[in-house]
ZARODREN-409230 format. One record per residue: residue number from 0; residue in three letters; x, y, z of N, C-alpha, C in turn. Coordinates in steps of 0.1 Angstrom, whole numbers. Layout:
@seq->NUM	type->ALA	n.x->X	n.y->Y	n.z->Z	ca.x->X	ca.y->Y	ca.z->Z	c.x->X	c.y->Y	c.z->Z
...
***
This chain:
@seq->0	type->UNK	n.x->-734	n.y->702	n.z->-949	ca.x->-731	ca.y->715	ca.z->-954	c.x->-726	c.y->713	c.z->-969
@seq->1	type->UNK	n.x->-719	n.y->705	n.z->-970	ca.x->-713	ca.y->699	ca.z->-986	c.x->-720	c.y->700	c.z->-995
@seq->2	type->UNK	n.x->-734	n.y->690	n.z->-990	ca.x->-742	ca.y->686	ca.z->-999	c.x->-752	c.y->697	c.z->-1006
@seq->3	type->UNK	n.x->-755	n.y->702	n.z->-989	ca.x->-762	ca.y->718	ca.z->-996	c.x->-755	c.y->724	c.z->-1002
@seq->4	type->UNK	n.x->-740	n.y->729	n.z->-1007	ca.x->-742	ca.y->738	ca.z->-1016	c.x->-736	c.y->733	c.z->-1027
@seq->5	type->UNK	n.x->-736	n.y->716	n.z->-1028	ca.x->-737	ca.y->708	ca.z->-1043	c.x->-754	c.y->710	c.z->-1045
@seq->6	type->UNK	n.x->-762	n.y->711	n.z->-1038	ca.x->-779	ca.y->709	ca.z->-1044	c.x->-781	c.y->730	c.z->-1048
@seq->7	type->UNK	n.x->-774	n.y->737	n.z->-1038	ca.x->-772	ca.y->749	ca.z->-1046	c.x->-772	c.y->753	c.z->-1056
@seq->8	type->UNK	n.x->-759	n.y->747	n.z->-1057	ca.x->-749	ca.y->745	ca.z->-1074	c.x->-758	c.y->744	c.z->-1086
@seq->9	type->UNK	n.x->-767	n.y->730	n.z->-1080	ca.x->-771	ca.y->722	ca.z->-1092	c.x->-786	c.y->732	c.z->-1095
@seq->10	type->UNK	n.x->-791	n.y->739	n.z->-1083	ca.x->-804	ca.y->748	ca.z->-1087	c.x->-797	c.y->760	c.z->-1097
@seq->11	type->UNK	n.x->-788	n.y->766	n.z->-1091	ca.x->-780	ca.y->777	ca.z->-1097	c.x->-780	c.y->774	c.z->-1113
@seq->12	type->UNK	n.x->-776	n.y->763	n.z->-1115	ca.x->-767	ca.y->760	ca.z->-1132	c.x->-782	c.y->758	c.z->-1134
@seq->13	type->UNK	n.x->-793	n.y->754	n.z->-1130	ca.x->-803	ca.y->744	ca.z->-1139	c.x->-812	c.y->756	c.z->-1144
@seq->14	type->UNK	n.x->-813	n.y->770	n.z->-1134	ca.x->-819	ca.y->782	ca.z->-1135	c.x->-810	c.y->791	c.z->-1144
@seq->15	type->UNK	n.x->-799	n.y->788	n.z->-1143	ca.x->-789	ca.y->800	ca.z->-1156	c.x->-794	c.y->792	c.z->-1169
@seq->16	type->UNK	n.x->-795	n.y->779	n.z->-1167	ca.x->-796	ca.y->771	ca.z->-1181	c.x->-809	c.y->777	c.z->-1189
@seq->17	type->UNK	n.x->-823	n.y->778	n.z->-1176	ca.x->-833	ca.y->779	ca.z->-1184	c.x->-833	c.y->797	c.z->-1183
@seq->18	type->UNK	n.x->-830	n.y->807	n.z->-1177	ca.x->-828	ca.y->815	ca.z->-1180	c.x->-823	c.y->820	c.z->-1194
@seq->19	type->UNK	n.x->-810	n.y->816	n.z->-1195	ca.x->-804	ca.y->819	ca.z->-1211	c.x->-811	c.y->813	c.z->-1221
@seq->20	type->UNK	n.x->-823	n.y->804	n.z->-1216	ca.x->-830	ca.y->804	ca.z->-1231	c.x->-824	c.y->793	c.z->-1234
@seq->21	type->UNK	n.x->-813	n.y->785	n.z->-1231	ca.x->-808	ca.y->772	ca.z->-1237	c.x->-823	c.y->759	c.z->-1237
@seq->22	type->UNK	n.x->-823	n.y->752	n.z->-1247	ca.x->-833	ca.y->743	ca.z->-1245	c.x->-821	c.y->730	c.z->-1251
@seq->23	type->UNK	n.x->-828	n.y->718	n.z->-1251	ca.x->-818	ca.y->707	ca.z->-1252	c.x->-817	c.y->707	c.z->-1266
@seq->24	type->UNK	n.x->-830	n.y->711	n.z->-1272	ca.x->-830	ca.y->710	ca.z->-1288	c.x->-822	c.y->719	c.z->-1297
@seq->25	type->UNK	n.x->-814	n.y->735	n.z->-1288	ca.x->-809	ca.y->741	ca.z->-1295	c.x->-795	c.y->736	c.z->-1293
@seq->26	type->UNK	n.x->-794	n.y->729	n.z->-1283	ca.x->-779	ca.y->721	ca.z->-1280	c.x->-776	c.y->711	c.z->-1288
@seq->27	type->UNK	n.x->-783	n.y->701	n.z->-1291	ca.x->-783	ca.y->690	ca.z->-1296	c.x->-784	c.y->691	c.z->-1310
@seq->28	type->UNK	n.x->-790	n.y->701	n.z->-1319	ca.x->-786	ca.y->702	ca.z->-1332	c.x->-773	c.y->699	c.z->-1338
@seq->29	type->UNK	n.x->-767	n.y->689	n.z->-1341	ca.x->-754	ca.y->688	ca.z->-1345	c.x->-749	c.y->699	c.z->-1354
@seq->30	type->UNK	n.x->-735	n.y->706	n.z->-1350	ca.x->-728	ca.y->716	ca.z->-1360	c.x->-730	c.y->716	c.z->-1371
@seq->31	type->UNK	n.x->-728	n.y->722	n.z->-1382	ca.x->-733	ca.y->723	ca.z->-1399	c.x->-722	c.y->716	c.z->-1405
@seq->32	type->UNK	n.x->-723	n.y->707	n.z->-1412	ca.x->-709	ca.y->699	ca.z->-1416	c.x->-698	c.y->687	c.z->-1401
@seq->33	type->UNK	n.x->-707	n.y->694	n.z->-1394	ca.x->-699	ca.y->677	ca.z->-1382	c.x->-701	c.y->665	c.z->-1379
@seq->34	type->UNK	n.x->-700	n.y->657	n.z->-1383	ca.x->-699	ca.y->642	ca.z->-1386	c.x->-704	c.y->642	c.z->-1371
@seq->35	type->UNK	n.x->-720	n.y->637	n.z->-1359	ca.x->-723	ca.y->631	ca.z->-1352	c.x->-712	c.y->619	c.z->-1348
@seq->36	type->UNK	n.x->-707	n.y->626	n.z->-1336	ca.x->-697	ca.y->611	ca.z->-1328	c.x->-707	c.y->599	c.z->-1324
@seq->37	type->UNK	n.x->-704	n.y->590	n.z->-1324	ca.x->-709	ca.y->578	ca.z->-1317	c.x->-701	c.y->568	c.z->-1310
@seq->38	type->UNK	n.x->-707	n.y->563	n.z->-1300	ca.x->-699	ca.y->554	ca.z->-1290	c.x->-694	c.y->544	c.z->-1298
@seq->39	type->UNK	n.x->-696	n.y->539	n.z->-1304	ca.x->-690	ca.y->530	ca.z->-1313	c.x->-671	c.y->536	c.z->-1321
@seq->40	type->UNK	n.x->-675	n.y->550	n.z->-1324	ca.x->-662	ca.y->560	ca.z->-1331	c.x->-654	c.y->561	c.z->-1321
@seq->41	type->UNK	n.x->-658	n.y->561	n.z->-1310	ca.x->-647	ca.y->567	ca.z->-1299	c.x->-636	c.y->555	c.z->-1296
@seq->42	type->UNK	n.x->-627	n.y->558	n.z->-1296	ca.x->-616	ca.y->552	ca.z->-1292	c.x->-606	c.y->559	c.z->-1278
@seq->43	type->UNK	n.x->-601	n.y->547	n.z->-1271	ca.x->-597	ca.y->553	ca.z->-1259	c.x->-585	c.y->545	c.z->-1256
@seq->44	type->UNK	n.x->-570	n.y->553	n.z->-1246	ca.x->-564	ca.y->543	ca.z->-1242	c.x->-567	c.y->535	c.z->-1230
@seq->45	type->UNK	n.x->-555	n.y->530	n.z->-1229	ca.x->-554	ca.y->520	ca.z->-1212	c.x->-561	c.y->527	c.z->-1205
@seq->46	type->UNK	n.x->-568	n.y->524	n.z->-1198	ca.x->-576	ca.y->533	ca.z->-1186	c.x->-571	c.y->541	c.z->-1176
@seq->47	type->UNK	n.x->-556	n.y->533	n.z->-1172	ca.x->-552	ca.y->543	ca.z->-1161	c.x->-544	c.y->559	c.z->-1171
@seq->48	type->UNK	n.x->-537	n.y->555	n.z->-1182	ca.x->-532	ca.y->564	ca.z->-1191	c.x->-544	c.y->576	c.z->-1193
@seq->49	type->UNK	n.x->-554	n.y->570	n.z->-1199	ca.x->-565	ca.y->577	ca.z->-1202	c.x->-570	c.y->587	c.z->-1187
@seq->50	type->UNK	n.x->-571	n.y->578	n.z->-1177	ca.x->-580	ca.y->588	ca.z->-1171	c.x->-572	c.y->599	c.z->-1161
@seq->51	type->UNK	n.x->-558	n.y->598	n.z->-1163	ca.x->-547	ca.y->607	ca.z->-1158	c.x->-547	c.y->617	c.z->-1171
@seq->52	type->UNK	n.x->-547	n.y->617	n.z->-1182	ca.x->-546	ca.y->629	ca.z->-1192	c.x->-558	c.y->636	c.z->-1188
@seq->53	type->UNK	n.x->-574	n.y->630	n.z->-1189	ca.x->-580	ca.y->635	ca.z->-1189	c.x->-589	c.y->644	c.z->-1172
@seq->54	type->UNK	n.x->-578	n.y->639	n.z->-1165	ca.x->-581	ca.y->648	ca.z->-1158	c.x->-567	c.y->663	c.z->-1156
@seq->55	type->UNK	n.x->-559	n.y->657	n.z->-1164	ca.x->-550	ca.y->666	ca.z->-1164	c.x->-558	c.y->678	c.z->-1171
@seq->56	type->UNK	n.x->-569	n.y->674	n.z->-1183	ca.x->-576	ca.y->681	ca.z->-1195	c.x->-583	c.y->693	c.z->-1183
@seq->57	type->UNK	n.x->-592	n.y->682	n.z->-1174	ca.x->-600	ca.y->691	ca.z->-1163	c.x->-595	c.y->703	c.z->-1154
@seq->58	type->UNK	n.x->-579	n.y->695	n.z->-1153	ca.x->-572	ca.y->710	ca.z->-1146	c.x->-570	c.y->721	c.z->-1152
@seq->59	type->UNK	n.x->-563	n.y->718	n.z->-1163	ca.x->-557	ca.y->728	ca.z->-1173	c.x->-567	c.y->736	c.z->-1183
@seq->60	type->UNK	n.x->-579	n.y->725	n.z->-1190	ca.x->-589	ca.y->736	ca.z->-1195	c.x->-598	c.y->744	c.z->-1187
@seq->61	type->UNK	n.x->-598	n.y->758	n.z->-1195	ca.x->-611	ca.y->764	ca.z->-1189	c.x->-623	c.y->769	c.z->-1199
@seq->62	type->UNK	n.x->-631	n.y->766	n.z->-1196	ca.x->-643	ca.y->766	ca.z->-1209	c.x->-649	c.y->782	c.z->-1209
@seq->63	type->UNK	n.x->-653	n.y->787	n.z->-1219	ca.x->-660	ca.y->797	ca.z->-1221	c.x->-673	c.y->796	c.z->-1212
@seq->64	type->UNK	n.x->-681	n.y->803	n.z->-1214	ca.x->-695	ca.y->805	ca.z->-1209	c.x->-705	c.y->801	c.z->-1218
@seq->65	type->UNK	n.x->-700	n.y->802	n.z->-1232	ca.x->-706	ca.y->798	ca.z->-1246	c.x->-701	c.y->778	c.z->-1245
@seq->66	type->UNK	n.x->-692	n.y->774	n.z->-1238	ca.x->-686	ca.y->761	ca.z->-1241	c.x->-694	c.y->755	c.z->-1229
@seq->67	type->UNK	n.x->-691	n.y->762	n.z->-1219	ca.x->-700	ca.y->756	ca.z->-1204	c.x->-716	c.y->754	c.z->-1207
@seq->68	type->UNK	n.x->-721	n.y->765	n.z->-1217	ca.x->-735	ca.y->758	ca.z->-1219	c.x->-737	c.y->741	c.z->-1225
@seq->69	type->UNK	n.x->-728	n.y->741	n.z->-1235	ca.x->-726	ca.y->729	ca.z->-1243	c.x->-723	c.y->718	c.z->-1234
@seq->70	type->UNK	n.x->-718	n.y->720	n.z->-1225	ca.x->-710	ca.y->711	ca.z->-1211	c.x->-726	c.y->706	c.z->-1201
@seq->71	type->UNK	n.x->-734	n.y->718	n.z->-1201	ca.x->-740	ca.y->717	ca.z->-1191	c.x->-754	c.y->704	c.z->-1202
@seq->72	type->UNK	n.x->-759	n.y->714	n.z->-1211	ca.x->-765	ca.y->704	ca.z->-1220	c.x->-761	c.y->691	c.z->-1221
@seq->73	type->UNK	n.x->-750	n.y->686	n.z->-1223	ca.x->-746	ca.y->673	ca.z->-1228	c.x->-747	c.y->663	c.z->-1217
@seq->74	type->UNK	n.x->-747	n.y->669	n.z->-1202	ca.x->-738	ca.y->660	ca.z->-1192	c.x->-751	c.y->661	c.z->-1182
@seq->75	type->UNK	n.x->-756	n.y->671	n.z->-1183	ca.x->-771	ca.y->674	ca.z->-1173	c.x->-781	c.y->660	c.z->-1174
@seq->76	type->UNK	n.x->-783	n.y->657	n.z->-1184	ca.x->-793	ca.y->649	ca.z->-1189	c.x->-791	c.y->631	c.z->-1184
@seq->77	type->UNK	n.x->-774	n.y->629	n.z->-1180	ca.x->-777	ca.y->619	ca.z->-1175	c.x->-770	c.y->617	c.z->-1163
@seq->78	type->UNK	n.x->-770	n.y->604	n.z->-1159	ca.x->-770	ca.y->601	ca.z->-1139	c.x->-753	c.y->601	c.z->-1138
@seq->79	type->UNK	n.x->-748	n.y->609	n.z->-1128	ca.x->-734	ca.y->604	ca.z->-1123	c.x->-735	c.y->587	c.z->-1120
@seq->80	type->UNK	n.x->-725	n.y->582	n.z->-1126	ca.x->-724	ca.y->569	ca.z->-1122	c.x->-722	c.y->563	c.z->-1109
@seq->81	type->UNK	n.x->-718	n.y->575	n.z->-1103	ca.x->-712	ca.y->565	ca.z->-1086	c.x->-723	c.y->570	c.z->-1075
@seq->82	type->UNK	n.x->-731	n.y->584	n.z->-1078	ca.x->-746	ca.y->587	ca.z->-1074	c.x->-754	c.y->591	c.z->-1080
@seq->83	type->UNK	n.x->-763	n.y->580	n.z->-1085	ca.x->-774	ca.y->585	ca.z->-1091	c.x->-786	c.y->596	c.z->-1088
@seq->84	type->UNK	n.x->-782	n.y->604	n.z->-1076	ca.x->-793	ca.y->612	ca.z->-1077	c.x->-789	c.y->626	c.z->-1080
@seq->85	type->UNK	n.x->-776	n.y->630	n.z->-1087	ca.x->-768	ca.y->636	ca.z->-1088	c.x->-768	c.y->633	c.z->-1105
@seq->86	type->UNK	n.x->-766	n.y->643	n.z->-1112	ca.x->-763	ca.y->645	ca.z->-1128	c.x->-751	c.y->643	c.z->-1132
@seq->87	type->UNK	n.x->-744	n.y->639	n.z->-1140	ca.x->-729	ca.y->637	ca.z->-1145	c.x->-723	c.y->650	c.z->-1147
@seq->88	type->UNK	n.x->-729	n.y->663	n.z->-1145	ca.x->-724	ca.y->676	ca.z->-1149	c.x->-722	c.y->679	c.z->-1134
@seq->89	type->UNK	n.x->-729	n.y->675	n.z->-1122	ca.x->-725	ca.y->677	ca.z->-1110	c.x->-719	c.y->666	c.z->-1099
@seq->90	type->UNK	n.x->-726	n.y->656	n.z->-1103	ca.x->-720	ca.y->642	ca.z->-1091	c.x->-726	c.y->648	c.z->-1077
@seq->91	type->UNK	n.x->-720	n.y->644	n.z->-1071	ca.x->-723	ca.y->646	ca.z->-1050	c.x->-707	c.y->653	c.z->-1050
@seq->92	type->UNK	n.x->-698	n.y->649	n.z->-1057	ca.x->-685	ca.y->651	ca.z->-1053	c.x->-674	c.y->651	c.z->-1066
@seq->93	type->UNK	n.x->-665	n.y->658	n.z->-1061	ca.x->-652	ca.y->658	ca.z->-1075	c.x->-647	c.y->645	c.z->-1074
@seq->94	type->UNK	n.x->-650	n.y->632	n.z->-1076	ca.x->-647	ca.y->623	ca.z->-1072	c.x->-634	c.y->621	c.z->-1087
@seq->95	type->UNK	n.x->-629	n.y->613	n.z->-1084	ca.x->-617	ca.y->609	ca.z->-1098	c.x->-622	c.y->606	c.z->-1107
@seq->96	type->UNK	n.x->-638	n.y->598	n.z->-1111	ca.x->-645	ca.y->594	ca.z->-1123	c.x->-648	c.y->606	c.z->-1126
@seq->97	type->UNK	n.x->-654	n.y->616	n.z->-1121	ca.x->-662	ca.y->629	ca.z->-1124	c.x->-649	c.y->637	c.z->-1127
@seq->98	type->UNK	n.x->-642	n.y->636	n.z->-1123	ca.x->-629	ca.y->649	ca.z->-1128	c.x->-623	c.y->645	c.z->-1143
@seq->99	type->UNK	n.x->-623	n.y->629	n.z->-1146	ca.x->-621	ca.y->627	ca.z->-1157	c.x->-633	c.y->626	c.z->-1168
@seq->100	type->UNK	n.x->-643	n.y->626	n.z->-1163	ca.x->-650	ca.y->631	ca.z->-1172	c.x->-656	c.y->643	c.z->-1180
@seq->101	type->UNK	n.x->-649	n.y->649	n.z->-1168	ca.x->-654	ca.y->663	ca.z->-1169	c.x->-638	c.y->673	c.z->-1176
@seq->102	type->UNK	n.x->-628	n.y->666	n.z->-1177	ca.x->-620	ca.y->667	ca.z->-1182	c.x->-618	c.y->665	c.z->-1196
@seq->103	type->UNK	n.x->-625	n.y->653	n.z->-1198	ca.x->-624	ca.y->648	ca.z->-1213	c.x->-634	c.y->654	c.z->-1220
@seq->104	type->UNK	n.x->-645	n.y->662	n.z->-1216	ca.x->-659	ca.y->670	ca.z->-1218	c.x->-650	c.y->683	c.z->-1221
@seq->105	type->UNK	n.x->-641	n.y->690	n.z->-1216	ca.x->-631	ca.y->701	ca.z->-1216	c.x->-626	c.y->700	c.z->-1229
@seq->106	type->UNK	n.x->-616	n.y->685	n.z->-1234	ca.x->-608	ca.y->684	ca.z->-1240	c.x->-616	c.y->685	c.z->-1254
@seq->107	type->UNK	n.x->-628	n.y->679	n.z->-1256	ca.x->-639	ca.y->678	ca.z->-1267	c.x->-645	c.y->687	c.z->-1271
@seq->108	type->UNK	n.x->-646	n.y->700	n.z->-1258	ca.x->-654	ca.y->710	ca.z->-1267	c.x->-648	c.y->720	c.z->-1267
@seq->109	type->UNK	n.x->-633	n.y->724	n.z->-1260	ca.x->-631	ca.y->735	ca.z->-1264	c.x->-614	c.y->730	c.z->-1271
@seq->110	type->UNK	n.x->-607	n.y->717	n.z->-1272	ca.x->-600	ca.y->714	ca.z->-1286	c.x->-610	c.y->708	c.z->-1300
@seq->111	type->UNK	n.x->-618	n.y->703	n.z->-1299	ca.x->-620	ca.y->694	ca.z->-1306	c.x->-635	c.y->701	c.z->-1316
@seq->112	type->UNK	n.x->-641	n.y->709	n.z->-1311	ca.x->-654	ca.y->720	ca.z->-1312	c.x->-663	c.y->709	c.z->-1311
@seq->113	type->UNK	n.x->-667	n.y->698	n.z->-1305	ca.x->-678	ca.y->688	ca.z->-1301	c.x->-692	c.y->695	c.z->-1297
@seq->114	type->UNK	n.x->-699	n.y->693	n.z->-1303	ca.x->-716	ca.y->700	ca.z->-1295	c.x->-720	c.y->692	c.z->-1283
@seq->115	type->UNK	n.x->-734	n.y->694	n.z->-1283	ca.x->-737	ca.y->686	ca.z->-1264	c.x->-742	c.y->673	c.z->-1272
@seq->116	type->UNK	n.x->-745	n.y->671	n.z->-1286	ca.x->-750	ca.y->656	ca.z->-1289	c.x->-737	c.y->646	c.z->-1287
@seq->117	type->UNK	n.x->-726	n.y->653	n.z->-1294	ca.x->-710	ca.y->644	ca.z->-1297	c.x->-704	c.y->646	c.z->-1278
@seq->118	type->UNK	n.x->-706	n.y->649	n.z->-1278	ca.x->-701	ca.y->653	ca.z->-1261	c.x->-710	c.y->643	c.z->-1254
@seq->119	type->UNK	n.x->-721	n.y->641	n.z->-1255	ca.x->-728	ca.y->630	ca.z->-1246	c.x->-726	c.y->616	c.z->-1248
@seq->120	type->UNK	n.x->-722	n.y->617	n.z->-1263	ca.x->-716	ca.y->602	ca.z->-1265	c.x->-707	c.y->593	c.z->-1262
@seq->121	type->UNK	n.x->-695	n.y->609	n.z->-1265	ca.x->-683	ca.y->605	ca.z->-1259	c.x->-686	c.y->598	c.z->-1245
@seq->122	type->UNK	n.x->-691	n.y->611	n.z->-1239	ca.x->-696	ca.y->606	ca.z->-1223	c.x->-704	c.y->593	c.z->-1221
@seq->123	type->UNK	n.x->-710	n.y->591	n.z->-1226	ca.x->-716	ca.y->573	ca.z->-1225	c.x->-708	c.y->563	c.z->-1229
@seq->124	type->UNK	n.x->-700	n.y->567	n.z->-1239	ca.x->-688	ca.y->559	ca.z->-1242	c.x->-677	c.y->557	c.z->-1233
@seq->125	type->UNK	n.x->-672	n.y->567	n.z->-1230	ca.x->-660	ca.y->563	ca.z->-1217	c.x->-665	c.y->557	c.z->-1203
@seq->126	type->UNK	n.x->-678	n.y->557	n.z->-1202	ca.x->-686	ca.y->554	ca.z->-1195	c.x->-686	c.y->537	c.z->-1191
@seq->127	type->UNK	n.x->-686	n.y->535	n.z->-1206	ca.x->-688	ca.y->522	ca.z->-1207	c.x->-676	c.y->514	c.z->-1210
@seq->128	type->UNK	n.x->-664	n.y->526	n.z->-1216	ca.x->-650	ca.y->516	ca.z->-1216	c.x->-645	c.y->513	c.z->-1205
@seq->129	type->UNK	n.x->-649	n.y->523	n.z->-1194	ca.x->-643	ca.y->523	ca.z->-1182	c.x->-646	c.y->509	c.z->-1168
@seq->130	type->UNK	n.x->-659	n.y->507	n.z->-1173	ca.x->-666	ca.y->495	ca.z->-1165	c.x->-675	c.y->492	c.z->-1179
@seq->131	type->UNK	n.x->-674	n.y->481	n.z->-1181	ca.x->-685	ca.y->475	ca.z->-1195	c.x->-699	c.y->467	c.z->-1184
@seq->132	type->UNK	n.x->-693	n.y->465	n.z->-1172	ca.x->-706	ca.y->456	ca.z->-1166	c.x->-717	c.y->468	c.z->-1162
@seq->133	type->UNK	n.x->-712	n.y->484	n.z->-1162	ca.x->-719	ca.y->495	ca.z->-1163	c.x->-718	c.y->494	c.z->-1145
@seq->134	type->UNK	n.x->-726	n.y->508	n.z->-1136	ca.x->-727	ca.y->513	ca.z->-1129	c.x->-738	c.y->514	c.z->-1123
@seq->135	type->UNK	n.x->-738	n.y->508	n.z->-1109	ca.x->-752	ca.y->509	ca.z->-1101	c.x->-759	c.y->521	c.z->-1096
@seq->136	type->UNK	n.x->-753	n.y->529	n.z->-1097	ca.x->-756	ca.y->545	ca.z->-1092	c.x->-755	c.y->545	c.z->-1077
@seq->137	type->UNK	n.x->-747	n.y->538	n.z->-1074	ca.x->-751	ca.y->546	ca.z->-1053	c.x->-735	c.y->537	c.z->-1051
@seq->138	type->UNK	n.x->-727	n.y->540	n.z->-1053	ca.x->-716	ca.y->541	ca.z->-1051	c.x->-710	c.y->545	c.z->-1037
@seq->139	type->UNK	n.x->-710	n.y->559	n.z->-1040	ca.x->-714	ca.y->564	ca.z->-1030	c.x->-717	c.y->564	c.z->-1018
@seq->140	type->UNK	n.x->-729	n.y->555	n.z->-1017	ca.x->-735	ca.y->552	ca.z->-1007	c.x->-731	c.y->538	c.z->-1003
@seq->141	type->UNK	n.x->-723	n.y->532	n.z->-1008	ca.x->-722	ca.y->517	ca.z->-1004	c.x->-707	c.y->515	c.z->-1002
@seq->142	type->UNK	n.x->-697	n.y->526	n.z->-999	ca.x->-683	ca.y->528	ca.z->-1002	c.x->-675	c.y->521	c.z->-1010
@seq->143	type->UNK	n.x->-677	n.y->528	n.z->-1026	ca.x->-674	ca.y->527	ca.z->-1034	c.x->-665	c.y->537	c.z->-1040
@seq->144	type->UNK	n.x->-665	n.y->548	n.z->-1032	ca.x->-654	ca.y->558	ca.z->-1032	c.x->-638	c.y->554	c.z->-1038
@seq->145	type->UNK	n.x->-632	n.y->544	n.z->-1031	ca.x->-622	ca.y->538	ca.z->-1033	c.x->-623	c.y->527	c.z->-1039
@seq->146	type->UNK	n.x->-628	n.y->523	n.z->-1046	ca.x->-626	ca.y->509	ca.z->-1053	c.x->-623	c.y->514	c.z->-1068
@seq->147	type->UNK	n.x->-618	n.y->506	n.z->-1081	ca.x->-614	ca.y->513	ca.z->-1092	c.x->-631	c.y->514	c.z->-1097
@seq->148	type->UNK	n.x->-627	n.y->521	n.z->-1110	ca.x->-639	ca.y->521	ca.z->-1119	c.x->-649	c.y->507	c.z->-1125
@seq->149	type->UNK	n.x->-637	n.y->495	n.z->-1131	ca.x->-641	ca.y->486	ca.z->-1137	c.x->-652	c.y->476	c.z->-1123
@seq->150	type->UNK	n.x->-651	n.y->480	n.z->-1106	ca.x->-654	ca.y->477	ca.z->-1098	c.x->-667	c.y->480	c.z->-1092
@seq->151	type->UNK	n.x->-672	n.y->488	n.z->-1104	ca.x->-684	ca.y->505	ca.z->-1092	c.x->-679	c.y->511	c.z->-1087
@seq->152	type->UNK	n.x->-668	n.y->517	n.z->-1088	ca.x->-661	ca.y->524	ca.z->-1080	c.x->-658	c.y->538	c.z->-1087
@seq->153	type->UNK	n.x->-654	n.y->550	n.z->-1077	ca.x->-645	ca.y->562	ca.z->-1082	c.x->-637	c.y->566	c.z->-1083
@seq->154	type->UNK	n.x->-628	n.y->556	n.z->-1081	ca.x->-614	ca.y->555	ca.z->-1084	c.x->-611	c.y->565	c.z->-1078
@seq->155	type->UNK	n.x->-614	n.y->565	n.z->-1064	ca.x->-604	ca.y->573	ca.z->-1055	c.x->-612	c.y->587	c.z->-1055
@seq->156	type->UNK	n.x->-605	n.y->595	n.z->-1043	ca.x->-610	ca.y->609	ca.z->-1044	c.x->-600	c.y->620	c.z->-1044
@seq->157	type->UNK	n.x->-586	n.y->615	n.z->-1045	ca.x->-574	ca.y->624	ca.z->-1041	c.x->-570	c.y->621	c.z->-1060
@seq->158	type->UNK	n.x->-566	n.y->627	n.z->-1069	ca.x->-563	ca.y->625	ca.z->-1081	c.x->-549	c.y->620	c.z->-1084
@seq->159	type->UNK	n.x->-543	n.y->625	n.z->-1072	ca.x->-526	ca.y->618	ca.z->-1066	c.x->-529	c.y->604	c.z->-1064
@seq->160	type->UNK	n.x->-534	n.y->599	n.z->-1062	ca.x->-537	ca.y->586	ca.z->-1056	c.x->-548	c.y->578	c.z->-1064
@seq->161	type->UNK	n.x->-550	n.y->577	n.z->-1075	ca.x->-561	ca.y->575	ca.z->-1081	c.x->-558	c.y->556	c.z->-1080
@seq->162	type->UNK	n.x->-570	n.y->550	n.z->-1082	ca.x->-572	ca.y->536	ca.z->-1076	c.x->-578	c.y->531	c.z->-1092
@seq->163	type->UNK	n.x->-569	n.y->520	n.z->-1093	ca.x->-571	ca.y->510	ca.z->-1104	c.x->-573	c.y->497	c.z->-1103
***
């Protein structure tokens, strides 16, 4: 039952997306005067520091409908790390990697005015501070749920209890 109304979800957003006319290329236009982020710019703390603010970012921000398109553009386009058949804008699950990503996506575009180009970077970039050996995609499926990030893992599913 879960799953069906995560593949709901993910029809719903993908149909509001092309409904409103958003295309990747009106996303991806970098702002007039914004310096393009790159994985290389990004800087991040300790990882457990880091990924406790930034899901603090996920609780506490709430994005516009104008910011959610930018969210959806940036994050749609590539694979959740711990299920790959699942988008990083949706995952299979709120798992602890996905809430701080999705938190730090919060913190980027509605403190920082980030577009979906600078937002995807960020996102490939924490991606890769977080585990450098990178991510198998079936996590998930291999119980990886609990293992930390730097592991293949999602560092937990309870945000109280997050796994390092």
């Amino acid at each position: 039952m879960k799953r069906t109304k995560l593949i709901f979800l993910l029809i719903v957003t993908t149909l509001l997306v092309v409904a409103m006319g958003v295309t990747a290329a009106q996303q991806q236009k970098p702002a007039k005067g914004t310096a393009k982020a790159t994985a290389a710019s990004s800087t991040f703390e300790a990882v457990e520091p880091q990924t406790r603010k930034f899901i603090e970012y996920y609780k506490t921000i709430r994005l516009t409908p104008e910011q959610e398109k930018i969210k959806t553009a940036a994050l749609s386009p590539l694979k959740a790390v711990c299920c790959k058949d699942f988008s990083a804008l949706t995952c299979c699950c709120p798992c602890n990697f996905s809430k701080s990503l999705w938190g730090m996506t919060h913190y980027l575009i509605a403190q920082k005015g980030y577009n979906a180009v600078q937002v995807q970077e960020a996102a490939k970039a924490w991606i890769a501070y977080v585990n450098p050996d990178g991510f198998s995609g079936d996590s998930c499926n291999t119980g990886g749920c609990n293992r930390p990030f730097a592991q293949n893992g999602c560092g937990g599913m309870d945000d109280r209890a997050l796994v390092f």
